[in-house]
C-alpha positions in Angstrom: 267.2 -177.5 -141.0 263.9 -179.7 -142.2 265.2 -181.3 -145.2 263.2 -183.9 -147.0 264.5 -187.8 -147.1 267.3 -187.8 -150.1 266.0 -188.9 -154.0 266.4 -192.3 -154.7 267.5 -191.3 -158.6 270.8 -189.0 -156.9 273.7 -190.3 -158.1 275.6 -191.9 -155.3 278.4 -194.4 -154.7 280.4 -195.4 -151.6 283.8 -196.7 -151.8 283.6 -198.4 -148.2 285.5 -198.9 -145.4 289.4 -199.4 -146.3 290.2 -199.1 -142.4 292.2 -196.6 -141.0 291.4 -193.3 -138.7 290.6 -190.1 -139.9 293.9 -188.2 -140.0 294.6 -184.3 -140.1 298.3 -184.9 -139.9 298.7 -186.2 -142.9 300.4 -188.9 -141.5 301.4 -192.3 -143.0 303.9 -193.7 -145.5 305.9 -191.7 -147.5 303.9 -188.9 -149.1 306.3 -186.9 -150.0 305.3 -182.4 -150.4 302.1 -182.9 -151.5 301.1 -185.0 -148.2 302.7 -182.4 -146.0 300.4 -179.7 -147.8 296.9 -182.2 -146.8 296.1 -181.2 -143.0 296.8 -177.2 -144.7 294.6 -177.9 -147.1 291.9 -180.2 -144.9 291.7 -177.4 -142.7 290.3 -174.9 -145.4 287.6 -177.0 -146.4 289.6 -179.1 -149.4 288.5 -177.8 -152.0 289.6 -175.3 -153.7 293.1 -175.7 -152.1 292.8 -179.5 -153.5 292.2 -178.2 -157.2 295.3 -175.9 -156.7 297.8 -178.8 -156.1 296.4 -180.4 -158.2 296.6 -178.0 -161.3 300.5 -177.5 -160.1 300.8 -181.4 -160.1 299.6 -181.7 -163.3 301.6 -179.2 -164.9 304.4 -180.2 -162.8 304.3 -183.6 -161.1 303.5 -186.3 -164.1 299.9 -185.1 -165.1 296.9 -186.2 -162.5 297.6 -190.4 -162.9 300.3 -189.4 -160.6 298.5 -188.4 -157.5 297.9 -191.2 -156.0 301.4 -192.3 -156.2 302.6 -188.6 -154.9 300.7 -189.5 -151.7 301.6 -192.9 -151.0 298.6 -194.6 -152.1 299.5 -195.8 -155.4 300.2 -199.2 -154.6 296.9 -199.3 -152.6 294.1 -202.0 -153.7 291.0 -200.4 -155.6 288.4 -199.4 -153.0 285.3 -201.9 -153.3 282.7 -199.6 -154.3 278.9 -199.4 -154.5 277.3 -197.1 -156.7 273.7 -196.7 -157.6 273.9 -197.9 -160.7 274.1 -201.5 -159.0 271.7 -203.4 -157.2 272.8 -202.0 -153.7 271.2 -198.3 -154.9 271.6 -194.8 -153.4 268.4 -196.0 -150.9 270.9 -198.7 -149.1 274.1 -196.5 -149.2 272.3 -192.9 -148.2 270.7 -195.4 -145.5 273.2 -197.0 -144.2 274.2 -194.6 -141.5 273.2 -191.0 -140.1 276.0 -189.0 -141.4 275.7 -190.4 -144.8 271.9 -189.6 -144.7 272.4 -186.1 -144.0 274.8 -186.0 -146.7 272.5 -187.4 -148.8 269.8 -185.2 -147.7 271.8 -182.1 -148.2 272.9 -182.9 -151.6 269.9 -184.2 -153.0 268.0 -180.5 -151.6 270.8 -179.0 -153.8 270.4 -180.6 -156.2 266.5 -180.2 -156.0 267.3 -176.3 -156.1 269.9 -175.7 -158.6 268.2 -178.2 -161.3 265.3 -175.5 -160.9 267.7 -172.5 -160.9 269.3 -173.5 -164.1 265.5 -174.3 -166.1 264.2 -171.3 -165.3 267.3 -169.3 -167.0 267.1 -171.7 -169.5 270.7 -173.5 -168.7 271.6 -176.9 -168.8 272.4 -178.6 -165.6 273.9 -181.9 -165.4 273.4 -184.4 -161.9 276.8 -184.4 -159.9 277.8 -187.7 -157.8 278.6 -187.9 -154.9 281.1 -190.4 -153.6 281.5 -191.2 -150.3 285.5 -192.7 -149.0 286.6 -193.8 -145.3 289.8 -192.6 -145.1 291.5 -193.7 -148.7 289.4 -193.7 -152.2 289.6 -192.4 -155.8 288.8 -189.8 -157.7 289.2 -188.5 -161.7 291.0 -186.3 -159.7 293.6 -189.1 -158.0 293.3 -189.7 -154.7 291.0 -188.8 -152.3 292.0 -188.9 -148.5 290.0 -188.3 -145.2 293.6 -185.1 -144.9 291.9 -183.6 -147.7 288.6 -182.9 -146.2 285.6 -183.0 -148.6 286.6 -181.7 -152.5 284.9 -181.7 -155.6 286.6 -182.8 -158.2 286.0 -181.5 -161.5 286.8 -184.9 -163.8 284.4 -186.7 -162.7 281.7 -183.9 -161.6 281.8 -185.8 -157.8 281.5 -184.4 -154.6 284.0 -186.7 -152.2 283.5 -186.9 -148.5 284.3 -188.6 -145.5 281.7 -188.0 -143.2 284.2 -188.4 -140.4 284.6 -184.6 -141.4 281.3 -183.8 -140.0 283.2 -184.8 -136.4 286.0 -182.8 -136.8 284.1 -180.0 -138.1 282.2 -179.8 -135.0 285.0 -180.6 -132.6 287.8 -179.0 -134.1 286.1 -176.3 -135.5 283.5 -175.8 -133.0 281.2 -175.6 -136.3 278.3 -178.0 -134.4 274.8 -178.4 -135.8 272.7 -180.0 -138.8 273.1 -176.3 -140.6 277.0 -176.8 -140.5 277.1 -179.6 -142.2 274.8 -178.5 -145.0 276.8 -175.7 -145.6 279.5 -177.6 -146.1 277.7 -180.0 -148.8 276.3 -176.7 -150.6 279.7 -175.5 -150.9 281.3 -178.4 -152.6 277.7 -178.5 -155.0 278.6 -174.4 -155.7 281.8 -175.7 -157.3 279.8 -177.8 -159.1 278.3 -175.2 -160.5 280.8 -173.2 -161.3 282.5 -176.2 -163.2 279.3 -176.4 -165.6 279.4 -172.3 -166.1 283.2 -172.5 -166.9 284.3 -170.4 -163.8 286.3 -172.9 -162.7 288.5 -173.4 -165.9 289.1 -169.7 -165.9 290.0 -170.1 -162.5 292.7 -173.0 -163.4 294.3 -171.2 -166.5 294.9 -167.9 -164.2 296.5 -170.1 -161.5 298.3 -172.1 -164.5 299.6 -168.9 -166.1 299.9 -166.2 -163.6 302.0 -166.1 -160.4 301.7 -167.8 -157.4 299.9 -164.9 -155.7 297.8 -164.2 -158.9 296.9 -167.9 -158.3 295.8 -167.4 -154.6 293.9 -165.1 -155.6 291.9 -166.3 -158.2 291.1 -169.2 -155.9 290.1 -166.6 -153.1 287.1 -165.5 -155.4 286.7 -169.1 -156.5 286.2 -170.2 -152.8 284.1 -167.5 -151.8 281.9 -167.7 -155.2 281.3 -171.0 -153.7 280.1 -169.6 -150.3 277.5 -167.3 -152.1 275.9 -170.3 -153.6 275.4 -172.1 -150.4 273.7 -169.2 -149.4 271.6 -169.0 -152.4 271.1 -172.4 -151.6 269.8 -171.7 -148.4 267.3 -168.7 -149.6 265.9 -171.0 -151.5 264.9 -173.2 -148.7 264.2 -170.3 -146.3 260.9 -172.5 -145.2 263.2 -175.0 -144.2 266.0 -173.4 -141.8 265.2 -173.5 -137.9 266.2 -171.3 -135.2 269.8 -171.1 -135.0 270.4 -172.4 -138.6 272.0 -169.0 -139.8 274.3 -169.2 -137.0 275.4 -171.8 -137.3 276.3 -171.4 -140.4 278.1 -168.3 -139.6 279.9 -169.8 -136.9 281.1 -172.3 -139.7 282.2 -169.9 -142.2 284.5 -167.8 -139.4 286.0 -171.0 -138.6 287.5 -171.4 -141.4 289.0 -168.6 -142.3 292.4 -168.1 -143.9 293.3 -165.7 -141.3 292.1 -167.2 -138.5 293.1 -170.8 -139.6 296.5 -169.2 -140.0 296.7 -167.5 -136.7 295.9 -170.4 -134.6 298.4 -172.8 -136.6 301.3 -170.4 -137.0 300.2 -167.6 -135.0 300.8 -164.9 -137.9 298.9 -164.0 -140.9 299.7 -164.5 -144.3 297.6 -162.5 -146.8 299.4 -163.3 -150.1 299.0 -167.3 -149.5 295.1 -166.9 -148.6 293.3 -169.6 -151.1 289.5 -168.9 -149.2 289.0 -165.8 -148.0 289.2 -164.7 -144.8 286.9 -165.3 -142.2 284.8 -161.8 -142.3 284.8 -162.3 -146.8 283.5 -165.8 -145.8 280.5 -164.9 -143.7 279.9 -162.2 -146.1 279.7 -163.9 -149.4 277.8 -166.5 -147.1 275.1 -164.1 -145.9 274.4 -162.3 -149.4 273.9 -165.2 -151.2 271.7 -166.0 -148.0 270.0 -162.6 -147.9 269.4 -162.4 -151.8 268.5 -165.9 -152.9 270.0 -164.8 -156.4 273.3 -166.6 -158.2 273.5 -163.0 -159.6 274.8 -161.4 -156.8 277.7 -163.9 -156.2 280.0 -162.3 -158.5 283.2 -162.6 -156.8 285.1 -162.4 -159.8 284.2 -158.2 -160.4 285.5 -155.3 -157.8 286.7 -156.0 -154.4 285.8 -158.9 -152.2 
């Protein structure tokens, strides 16, 4: 995909390098449930499984604060970050590698798009951040942890990433390509946008107040929402996309299925504990908000999925 260089104005900070590998296992010191939970998590793109634990963990564990102590990082330093509201600027960070350029890239074209989107319906949109980690930062949300895979968390409107996730998307996931990784930064921007239209906080009082399957659920439609805007997304920079773009992007989306995520881990299926759809809902939701260009037709939330 043909993407312009980034906007100098996004808002972008990077939390630098705090050593360490990249780590689906969840591995480490202490950690406790929650830890275990990461790689599960990870594996289904963060996000929307993140927000789940932690809703419980605020209700359950201490309130948010607590995270960071719940995974073993509490007693960690603060990471040294650089934002662009200092002197090092989103020019030096976006620049400072490849991955993080196309990250940069990606999130400055969605940005670009859904600014647009929301004037012409007359909405308010407000800029996102997006933080960049290696392997341990901070979030509003607590921490963040290269386990969790790229989130967004709501507090603080930021979209967290270790690009080290671009790697493992393409070799664990066999997701490869420049389309892949876009898709994966337009997904994390949709739950952007779902936090500024309230979907979000609807989401979190059903999973707050219902059952455990009522929660899954809602997050299902939450996740797949998500999906549809990437694909909106991408309509809207048809003019862009290459040969091969859309499939990649499809080959992303059936990667990362509940069900097949499931069946390769633990060689069953579990529908009540899906959290994202499964991998046919995924390139679904994907492809019509690909096909139609139109937030519209993204409801999720109304009949079956």
């Amino acid at each position: 995909m043909r993407l312009d260089d980034f906007d100098p104005n996004i808002n972008v900070e990077d939390q630098g390098n705090r050593g360490g590998g990249f780590n689906l296992g969840g591995g480490g010191g202490g950690g406790g449930m929650l830890l275990g939970f990461l790689p599960l998590v990870f594996s289904k793109f963060g996000c929307g499984g993140v927000v789940v634990l932690l809703i419980v963990f605020a209700v359950f564990g201490g309130g948010l604060g607590s995270i960071g102590q719940l995974t073993g990082t509490g007693q960690q330093a603060a990471p040294q970050t650089q934002s662009a509201d200092t002197a090092t600027g989103a020019t030096a960070i976006c620049a400072s590698d490849p991955a993080k350029r196309a990250a940069c890239n990606a999130f400055s074209s969605a940005e670009k798009t859904w600014a647009a989107i929301f004037a012409e319906s007359g909405q308010r949109f407000e800029q996102p951040k997006l933080s960049f980690f290696d392997s341990n930062g901070q979030s509003g949300c607590g921490a963040a942890q290269s386990a969790m895979g790229p989130f967004y968390c709501p507090t603080d409107r930021g979209i967290f990433l270790d690009t080290g996730f671009f790697d493992e998307l393409a070799n664990r996931f066999g997701a490869k390509g420049d389309f892949a990784q876009n898709y994966v930064i337009a997904h994390e921007f949709g739950h952007h946008i779902q936090n500024l239209l309230g979907t979000s906080a609807q989401v979190q009082q059903v999973q707050q107040r219902g059952s455990r399957s009522e929660g899954n659920a809602a997050s299902v439609r939450l996740e797949l929402q998500a999906d549809c805007y990437a694909g909106v997304w991408a309509a809207q920079n048809r003019d862009r996309m290459e040969p091969g773009d859309l499939q990649e992007g499809m080959t992303a989306a059936q990667a990362i299925g509940d069900d097949t995520l499931q069946q390769q881990s633990q060689g069953r299926v579990v529908p009540d504990s899906f959290t994202h759809g499964t991998s046919a809902q995924r390139q679904s939701w994907l492809k019509r908000g690909l096909d139609s260009g139109d937030p519209a037709q993204c409801d999720t939330f109304s009949g079956a999925i």
